[in-house]
N, C-alpha and C positions, 0 to 999 in steps of 0.2 A: 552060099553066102556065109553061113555060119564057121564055115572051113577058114574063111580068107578073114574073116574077124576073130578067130581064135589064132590063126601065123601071122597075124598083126599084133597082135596082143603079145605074142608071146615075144615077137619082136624087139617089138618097145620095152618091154622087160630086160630082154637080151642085153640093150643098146645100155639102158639105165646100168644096167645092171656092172658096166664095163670101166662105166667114169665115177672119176672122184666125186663126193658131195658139193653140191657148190659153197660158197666162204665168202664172207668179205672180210676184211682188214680192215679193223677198227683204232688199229694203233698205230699214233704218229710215229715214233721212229722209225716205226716201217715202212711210214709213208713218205717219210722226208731225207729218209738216209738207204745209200745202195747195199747191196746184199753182201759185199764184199768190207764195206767197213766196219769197224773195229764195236763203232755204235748198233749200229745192227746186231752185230754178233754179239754182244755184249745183251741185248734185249733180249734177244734168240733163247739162250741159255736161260733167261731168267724164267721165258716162258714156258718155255717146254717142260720144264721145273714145277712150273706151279701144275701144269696140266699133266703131267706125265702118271697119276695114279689112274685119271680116266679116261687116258687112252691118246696116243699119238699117232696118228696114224701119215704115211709120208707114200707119194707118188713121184713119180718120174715125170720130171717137167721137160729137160735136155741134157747130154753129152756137151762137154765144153773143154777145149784145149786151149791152153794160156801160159805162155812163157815156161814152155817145155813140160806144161804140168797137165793132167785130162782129171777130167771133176766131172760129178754128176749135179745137178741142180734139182731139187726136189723140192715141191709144193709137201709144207708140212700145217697140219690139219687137228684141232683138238679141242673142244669147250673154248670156243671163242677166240683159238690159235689159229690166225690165216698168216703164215709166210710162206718164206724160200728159204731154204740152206744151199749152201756150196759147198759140196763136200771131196775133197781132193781123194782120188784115189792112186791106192799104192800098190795094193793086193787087188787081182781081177779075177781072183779064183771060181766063185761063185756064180759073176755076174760076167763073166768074157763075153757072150749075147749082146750084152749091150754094148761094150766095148767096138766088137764085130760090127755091127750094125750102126756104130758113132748114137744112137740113140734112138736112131729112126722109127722103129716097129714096136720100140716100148714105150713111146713117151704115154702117158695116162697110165700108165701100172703100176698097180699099188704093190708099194714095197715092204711086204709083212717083218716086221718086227726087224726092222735096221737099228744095226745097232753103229757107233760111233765111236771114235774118243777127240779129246777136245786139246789143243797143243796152245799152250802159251809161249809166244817169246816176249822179247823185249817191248814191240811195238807192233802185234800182231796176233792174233786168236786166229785158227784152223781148224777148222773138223774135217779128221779123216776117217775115214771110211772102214769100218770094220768090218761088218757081216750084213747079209741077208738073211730071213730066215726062206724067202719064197716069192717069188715074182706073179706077184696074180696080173695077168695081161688080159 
């Protein structure tokens, strides 16, 4: 008996052990505007800004192709930060796994120390995708 309640324990440890924290989202323009608009994005930066000395942490939510472009979507996570980014990628160097896979066997893995950069044009803010440091799956 003690056997099957110590590989139970350890289990449920295992399990916890693999997902992201849970979040809720406490801010209206992330509630009322899509992940892709300019307001969103515009919010996004501001937060990650404010939260970014204590830490940001960001998961693989899904793989996404759109008008010839593949982006990763990630659950990003920090002192009160619950969203999504969109992040278009260009370079697959590190992460071609998930490329390979469209996102299937990574989605919940956190994506140690992502880094990004931020593109402004005319009528449009992007983030694309710079590095990973490590895919913890």
């Amino acid at each position: 008996m003690r056997t099957k309640t110590l590989l139970l324990s350890i289990f449920i440890i295992f399990l916890m052990s693999c997902n992201r924290p849970e979040c809720e989202n406490k801010n209206s323009i992330f509630n009322t505007n899509e992940v892709e608009s300019n307001e969103y994005k515009k919010e996004l930066i501001k937060e990650i800004q404010r939260v970014e000395k204590e830490g940001v942490t960001y998961w693989l939510k899904s793989y996404v192709e759109k008008n010839g472009n593949e982006y990763i979507l990630v659950n990003i996570q920090g002192n009160g930060l619950c969203a999504e980014g969109l992040l278009k990628v260009n370079n697959w160097t590190n992460i071609e796994g998930i490329r390979k896979a469209k996102g299937k066997s990574y989605i919940g893995a956190e994506l140690r120390d992502l880094t990004f950069d931020i593109k402004y044009s005319e009528n449009n803010i992007e983030f694309i995708y710079k590095n990973v440091a490590k895919i913890i799956d």
